[in-house]
Biopython code that builds the backbone (N, CA, C, O; Angstrom):
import numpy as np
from Bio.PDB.StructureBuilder import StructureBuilder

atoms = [
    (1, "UNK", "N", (0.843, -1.182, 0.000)),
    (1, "UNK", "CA", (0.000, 0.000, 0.000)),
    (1, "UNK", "C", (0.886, 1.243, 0.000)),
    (1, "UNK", "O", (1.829, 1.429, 0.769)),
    (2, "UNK", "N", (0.434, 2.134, -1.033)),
    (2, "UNK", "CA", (1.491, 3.060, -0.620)),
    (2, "UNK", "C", (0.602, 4.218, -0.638)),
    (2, "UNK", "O", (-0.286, 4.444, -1.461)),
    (3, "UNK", "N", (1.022, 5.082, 0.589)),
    (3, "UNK", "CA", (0.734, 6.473, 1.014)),
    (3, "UNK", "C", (1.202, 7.837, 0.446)),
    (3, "UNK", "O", (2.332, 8.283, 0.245)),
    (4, "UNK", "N", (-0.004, 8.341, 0.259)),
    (4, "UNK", "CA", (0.276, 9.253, -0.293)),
    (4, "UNK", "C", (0.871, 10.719, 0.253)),
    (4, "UNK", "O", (0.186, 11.068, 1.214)),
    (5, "UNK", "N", (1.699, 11.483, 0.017)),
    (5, "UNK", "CA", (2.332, 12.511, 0.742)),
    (5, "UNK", "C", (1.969, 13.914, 0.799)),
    (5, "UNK", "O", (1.732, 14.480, -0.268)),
    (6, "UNK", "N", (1.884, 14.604, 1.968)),
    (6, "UNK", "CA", (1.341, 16.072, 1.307)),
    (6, "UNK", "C", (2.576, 17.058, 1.799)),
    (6, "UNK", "O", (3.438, 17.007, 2.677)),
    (7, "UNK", "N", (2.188, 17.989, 0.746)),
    (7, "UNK", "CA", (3.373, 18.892, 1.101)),
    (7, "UNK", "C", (2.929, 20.141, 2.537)),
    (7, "UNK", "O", (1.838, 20.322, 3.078)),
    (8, "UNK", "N", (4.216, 20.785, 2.785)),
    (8, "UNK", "CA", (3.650, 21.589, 3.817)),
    (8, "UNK", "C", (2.478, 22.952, 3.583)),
    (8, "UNK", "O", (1.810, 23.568, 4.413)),
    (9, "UNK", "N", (2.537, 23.028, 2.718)),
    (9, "UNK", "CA", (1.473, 24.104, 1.547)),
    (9, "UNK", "C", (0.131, 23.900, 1.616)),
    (9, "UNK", "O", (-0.766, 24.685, 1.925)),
    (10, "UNK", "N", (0.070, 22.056, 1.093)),
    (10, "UNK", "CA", (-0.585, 21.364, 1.124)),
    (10, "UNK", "C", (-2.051, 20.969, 2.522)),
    (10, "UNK", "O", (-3.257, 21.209, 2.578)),
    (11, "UNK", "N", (-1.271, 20.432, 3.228)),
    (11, "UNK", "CA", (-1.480, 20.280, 4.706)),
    (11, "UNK", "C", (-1.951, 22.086, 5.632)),
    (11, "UNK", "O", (-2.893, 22.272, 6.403)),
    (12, "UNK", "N", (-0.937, 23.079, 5.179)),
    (12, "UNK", "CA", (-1.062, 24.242, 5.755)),
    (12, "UNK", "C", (-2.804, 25.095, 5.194)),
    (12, "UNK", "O", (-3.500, 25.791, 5.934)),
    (13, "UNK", "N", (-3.172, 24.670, 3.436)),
    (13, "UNK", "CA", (-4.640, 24.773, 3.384)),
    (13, "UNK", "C", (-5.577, 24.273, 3.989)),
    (13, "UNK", "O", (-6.542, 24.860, 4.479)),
    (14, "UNK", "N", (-5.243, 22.668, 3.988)),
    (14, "UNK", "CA", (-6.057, 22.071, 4.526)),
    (14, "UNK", "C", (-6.367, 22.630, 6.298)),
    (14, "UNK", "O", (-7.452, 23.040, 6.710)),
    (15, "UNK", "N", (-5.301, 22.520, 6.980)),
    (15, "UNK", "CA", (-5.694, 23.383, 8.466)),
    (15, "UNK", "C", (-6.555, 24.655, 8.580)),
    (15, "UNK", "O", (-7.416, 24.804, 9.447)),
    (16, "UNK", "N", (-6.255, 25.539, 7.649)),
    (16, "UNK", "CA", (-6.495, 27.133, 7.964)),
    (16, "UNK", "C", (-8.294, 26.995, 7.930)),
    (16, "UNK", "O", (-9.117, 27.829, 8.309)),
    (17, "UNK", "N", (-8.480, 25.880, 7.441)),
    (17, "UNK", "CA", (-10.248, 25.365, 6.816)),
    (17, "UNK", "C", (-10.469, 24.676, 8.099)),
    (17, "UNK", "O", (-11.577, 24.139, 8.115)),
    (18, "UNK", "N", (-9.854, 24.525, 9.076)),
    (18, "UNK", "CA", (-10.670, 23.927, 10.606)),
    (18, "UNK", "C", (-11.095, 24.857, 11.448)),
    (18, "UNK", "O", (-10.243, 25.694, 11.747)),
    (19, "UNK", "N", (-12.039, 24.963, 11.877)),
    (19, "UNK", "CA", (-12.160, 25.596, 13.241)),
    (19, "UNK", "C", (-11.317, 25.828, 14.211)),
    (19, "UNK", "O", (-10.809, 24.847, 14.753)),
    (20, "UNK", "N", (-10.984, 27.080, 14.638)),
    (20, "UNK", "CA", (-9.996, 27.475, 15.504)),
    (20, "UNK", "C", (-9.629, 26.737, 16.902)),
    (20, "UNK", "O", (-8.553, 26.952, 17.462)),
    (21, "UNK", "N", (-10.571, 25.884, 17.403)),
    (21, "UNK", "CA", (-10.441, 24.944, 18.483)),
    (21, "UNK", "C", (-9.685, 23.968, 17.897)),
    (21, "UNK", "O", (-8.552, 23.889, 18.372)),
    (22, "UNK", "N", (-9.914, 23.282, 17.115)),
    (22, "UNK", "CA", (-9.101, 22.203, 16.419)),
    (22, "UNK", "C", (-7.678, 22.899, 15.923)),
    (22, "UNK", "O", (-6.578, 22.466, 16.268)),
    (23, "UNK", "N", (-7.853, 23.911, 15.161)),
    (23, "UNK", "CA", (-6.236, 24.204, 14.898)),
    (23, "UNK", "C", (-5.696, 24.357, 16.492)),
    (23, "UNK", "O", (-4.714, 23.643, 16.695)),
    (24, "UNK", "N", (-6.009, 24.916, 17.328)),
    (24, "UNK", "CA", (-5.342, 25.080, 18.602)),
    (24, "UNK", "C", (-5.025, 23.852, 19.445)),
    (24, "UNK", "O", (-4.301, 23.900, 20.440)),
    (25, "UNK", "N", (-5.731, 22.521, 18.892)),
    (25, "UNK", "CA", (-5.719, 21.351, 19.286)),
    (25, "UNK", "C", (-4.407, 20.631, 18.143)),
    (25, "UNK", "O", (-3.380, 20.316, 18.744)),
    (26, "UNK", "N", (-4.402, 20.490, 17.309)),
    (26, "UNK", "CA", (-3.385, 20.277, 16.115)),
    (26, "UNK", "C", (-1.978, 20.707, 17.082)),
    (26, "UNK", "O", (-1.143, 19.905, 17.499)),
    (27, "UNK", "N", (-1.984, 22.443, 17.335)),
    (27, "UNK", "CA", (-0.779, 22.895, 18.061)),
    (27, "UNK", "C", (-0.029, 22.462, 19.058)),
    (27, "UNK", "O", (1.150, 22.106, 19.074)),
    (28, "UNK", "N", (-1.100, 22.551, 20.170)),
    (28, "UNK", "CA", (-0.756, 21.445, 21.613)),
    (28, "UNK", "C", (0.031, 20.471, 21.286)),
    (28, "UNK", "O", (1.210, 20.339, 21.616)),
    (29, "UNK", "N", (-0.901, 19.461, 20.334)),
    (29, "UNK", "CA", (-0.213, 17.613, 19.741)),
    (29, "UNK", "C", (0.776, 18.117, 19.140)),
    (29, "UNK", "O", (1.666, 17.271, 19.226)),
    (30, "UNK", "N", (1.234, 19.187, 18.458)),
    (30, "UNK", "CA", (2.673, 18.841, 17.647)),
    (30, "UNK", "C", (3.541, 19.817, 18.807)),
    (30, "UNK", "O", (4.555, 19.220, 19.167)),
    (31, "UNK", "N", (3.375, 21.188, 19.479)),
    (31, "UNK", "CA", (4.136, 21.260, 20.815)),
    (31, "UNK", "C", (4.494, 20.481, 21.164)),
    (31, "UNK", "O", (5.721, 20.422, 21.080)),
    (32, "UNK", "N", (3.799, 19.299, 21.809)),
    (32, "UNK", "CA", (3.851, 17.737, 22.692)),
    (32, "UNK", "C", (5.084, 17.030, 21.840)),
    (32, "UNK", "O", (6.153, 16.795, 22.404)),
    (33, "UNK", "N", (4.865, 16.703, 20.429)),
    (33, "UNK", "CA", (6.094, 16.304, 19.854)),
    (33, "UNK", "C", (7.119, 16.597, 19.577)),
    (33, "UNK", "O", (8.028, 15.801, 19.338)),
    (34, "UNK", "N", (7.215, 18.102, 19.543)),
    (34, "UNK", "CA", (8.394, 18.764, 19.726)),
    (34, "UNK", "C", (9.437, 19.291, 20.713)),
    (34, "UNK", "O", (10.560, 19.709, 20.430)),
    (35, "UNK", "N", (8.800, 19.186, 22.075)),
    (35, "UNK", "CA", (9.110, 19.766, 23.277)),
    (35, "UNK", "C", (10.139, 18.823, 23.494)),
    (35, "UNK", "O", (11.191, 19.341, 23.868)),
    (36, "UNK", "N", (10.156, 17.431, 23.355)),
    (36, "UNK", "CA", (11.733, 16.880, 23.913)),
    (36, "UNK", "C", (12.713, 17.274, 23.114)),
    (36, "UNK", "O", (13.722, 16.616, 23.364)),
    (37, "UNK", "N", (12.904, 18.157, 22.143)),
    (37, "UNK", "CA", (14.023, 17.724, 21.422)),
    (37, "UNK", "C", (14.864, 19.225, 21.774)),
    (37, "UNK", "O", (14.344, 20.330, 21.616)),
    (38, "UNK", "N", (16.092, 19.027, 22.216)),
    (38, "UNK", "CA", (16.923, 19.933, 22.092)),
    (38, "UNK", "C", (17.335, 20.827, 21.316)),
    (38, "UNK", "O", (17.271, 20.454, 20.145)),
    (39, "UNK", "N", (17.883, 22.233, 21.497)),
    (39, "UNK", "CA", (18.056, 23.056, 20.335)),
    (39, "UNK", "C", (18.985, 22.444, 19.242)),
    (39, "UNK", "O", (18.895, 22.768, 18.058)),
    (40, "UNK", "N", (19.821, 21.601, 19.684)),
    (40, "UNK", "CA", (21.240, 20.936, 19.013)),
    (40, "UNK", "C", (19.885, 20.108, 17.884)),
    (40, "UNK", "O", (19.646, 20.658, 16.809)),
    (41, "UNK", "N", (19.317, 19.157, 18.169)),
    (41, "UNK", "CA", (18.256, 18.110, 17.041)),
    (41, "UNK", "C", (17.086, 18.908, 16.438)),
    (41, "UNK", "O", (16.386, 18.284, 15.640)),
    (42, "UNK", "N", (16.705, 20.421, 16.739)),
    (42, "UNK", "CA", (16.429, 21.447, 15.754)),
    (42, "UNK", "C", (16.578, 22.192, 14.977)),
    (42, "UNK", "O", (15.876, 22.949, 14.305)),
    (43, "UNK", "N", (18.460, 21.742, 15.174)),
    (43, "UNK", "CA", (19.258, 22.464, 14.194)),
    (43, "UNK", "C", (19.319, 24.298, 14.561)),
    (43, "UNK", "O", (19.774, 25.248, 13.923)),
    (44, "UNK", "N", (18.711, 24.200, 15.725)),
    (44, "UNK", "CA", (18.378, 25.828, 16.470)),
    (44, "UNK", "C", (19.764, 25.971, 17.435)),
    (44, "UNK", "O", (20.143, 25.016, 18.113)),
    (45, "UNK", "N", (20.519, 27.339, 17.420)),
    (45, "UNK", "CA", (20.696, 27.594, 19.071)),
    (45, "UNK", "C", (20.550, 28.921, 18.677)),
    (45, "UNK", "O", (21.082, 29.714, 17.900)),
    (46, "UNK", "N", (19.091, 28.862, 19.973)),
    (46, "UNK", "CA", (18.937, 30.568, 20.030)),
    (46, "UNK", "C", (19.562, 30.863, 21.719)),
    (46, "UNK", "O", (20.017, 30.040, 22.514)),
    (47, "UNK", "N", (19.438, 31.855, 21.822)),
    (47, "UNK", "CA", (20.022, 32.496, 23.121)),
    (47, "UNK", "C", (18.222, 31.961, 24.215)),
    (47, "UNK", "O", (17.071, 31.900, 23.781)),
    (48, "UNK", "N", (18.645, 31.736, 25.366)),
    (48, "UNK", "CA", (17.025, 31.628, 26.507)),
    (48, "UNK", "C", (16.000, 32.580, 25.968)),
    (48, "UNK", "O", (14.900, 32.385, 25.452)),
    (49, "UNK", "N", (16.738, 33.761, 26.261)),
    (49, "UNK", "CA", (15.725, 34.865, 25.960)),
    (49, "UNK", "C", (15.146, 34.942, 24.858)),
    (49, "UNK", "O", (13.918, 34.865, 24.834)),
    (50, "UNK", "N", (15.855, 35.105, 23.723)),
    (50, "UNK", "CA", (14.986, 34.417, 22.743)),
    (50, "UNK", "C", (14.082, 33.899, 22.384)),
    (50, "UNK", "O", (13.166, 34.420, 21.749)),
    (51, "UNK", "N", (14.192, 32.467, 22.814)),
    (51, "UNK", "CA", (13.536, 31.578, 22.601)),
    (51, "UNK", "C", (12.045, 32.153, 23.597)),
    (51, "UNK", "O", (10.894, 32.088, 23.163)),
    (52, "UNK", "N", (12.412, 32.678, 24.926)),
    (52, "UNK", "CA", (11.302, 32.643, 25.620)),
    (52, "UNK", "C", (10.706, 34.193, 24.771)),
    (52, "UNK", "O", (9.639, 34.474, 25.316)),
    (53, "UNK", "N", (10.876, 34.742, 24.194)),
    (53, "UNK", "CA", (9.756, 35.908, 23.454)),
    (53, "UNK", "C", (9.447, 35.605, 22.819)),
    (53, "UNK", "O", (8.313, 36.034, 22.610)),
    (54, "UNK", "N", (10.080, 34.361, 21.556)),
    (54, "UNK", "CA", (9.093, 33.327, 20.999)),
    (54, "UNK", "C", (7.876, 32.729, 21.259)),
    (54, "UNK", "O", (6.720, 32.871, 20.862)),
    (55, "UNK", "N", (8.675, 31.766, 22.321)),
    (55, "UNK", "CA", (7.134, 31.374, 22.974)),
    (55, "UNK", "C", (5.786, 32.080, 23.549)),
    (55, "UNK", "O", (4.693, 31.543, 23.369)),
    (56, "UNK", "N", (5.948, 33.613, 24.420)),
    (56, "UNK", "CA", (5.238, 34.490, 24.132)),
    (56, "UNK", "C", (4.584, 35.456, 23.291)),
    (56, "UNK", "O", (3.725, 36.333, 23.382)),
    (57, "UNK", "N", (5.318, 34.953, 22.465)),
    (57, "UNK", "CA", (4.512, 35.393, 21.143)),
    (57, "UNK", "C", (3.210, 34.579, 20.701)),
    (57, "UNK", "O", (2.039, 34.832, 20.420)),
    (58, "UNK", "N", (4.138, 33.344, 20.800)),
    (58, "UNK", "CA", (3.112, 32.270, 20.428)),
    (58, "UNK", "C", (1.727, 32.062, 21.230)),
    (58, "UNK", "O", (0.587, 31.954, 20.778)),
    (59, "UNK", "N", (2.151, 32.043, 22.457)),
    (59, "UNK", "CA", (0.753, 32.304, 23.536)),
    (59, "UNK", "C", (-0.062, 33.334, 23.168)),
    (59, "UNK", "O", (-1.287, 33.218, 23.201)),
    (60, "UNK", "N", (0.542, 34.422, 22.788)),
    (60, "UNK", "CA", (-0.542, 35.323, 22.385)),
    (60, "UNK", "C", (-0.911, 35.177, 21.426)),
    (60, "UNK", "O", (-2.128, 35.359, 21.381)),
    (61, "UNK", "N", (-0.430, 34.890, 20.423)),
    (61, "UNK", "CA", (-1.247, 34.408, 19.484)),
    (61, "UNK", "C", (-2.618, 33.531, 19.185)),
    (61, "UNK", "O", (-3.665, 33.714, 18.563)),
    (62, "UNK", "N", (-1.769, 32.024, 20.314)),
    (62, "UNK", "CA", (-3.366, 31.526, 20.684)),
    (62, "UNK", "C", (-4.105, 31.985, 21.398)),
    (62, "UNK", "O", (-5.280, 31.625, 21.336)),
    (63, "UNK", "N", (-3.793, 32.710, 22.105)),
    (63, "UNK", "CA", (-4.777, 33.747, 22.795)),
    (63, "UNK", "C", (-5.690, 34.400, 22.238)),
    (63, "UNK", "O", (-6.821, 34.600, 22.683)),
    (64, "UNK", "N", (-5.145, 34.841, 21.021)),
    (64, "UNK", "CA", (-6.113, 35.712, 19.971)),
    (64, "UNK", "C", (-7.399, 34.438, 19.447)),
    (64, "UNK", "O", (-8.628, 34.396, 19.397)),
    (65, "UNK", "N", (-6.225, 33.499, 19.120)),
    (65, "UNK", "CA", (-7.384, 32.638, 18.323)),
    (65, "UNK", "C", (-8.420, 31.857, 19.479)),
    (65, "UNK", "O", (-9.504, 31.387, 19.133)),
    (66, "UNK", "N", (-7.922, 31.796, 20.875)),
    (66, "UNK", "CA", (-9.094, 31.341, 21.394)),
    (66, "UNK", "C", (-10.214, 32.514, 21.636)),
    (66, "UNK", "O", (-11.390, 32.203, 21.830)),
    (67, "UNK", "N", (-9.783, 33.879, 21.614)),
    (67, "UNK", "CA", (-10.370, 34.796, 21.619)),
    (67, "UNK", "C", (-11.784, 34.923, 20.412)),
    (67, "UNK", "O", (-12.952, 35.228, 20.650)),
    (68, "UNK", "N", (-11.241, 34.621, 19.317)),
    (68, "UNK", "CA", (-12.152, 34.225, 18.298)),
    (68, "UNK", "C", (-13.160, 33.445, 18.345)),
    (68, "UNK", "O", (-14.180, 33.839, 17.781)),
    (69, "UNK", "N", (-13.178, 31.852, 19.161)),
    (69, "UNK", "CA", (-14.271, 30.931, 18.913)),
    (69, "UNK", "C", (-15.032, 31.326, 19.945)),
    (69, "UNK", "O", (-14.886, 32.231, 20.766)),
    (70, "UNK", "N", (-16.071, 30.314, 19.747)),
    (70, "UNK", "CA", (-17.368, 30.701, 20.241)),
    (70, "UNK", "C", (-17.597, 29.921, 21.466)),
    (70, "UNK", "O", (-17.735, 28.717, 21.251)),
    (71, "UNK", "N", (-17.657, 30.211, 22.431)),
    (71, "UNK", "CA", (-18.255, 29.427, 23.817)),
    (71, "UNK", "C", (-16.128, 29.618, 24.732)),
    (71, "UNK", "O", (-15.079, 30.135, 24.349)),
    (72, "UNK", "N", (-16.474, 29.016, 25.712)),
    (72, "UNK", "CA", (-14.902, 28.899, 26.212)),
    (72, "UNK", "C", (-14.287, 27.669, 26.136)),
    (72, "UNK", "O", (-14.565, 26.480, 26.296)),
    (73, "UNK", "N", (-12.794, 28.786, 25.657)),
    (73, "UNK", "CA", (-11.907, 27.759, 25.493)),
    (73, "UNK", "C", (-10.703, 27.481, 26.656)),
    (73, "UNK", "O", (-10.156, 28.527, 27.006)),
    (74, "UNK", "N", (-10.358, 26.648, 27.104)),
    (74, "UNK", "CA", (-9.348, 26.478, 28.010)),
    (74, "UNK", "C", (-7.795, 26.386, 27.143)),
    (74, "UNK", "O", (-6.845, 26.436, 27.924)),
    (75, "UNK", "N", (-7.486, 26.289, 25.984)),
    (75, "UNK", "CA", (-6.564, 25.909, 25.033)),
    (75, "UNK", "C", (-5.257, 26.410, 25.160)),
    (75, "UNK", "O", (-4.212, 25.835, 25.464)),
    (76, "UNK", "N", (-5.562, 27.896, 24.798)),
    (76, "UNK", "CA", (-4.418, 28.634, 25.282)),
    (76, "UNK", "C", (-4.066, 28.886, 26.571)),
    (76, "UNK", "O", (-2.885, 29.230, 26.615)),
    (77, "UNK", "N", (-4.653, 28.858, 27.773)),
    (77, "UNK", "CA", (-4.447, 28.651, 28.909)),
    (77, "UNK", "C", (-3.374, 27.139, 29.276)),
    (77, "UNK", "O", (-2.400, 27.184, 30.027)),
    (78, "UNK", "N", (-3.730, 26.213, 28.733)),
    (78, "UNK", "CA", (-3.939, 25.084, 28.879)),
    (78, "UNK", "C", (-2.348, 24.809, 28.124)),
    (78, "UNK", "O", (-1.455, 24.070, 28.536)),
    (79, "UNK", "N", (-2.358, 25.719, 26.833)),
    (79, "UNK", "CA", (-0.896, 25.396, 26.293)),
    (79, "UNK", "C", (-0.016, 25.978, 27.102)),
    (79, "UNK", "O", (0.981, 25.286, 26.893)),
    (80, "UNK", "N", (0.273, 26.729, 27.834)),
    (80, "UNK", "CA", (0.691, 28.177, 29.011)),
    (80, "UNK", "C", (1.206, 27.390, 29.872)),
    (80, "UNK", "O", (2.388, 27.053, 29.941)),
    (81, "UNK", "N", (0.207, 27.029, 30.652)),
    (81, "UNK", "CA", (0.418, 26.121, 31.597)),
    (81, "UNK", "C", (1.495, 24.958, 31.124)),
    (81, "UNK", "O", (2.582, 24.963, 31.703)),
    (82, "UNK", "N", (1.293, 24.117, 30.261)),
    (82, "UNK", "CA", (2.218, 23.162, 29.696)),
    (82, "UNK", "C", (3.444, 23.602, 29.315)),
    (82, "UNK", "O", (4.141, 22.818, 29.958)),
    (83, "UNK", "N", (4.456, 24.530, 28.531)),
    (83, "UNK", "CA", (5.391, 25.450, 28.849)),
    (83, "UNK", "C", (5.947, 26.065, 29.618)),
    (83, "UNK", "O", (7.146, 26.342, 29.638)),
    (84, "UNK", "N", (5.127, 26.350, 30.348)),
    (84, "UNK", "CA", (5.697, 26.923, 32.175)),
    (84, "UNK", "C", (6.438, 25.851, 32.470)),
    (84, "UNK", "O", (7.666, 25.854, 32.552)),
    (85, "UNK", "N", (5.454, 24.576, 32.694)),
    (85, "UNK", "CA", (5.828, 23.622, 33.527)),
    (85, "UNK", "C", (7.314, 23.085, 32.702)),
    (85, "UNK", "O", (8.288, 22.771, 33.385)),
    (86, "UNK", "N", (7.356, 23.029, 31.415)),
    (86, "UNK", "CA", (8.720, 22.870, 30.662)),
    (86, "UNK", "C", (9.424, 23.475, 30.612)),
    (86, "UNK", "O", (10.488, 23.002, 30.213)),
    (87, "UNK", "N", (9.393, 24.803, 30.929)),
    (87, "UNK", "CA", (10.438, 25.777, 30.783)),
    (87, "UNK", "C", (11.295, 25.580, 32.201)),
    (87, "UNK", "O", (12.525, 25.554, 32.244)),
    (88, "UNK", "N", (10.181, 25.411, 33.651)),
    (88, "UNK", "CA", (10.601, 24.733, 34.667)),
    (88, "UNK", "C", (11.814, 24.160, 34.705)),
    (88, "UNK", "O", (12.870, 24.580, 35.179)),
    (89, "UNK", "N", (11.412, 22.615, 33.862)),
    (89, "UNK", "CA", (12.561, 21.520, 33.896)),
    (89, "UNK", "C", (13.482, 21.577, 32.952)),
    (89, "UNK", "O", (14.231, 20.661, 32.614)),
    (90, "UNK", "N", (13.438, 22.545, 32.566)),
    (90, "UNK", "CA", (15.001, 23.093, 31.404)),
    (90, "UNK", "C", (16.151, 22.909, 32.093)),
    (90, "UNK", "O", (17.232, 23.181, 31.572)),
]
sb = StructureBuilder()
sb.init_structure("model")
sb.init_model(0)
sb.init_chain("A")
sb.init_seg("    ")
for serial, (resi, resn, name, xyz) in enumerate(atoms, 1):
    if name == "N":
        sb.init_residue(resn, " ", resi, " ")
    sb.init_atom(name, np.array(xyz, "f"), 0.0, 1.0, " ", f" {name:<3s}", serial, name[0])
structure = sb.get_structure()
């Protein structure tokens, strides 16, 4: 059986067409897969600080987008919380 491949273009239409709870759910799960890996196996070295106005960026961002849907969302809270607690055990 062979599988078919999508590009990041590809995949990046297909998301922007979900509901903002689900893209914010998509984020979390690939955060989650990305969070063990060191700057060295990201091919990254940024300076701490850096990296941490990144990540506040990023919170606000989902912030905005939970700001958008309809009813409450715990998401961006919820991603916050999960980063704290990692930035913690750095």
């Amino acid at each position: 059986m062979m599988s078919s491949r999508m590009t990041f273009e590809q995949v990046e239409q297909q998301v922007v067409q979900w509901p903002p709870r689900k893209q914010l759910e998509l984020v979390a799960r690939i955060g989650g897969w990305l969070s063990p890996l060191t700057p060295v196996e990201t091919n990254e070295k940024r300076p701490p600080h850096e990296y941490a106005a990144q990540v506040e960026a990023f919170l606000s961002m989902s912030d905005d987008m939970a700001a958008e849907t309809v009813g409450e969302v715990d998401s961006a809270e919820d991603i916050r919380q999960i980063r704290e607690e990692r930035m913690t055990h750095l």
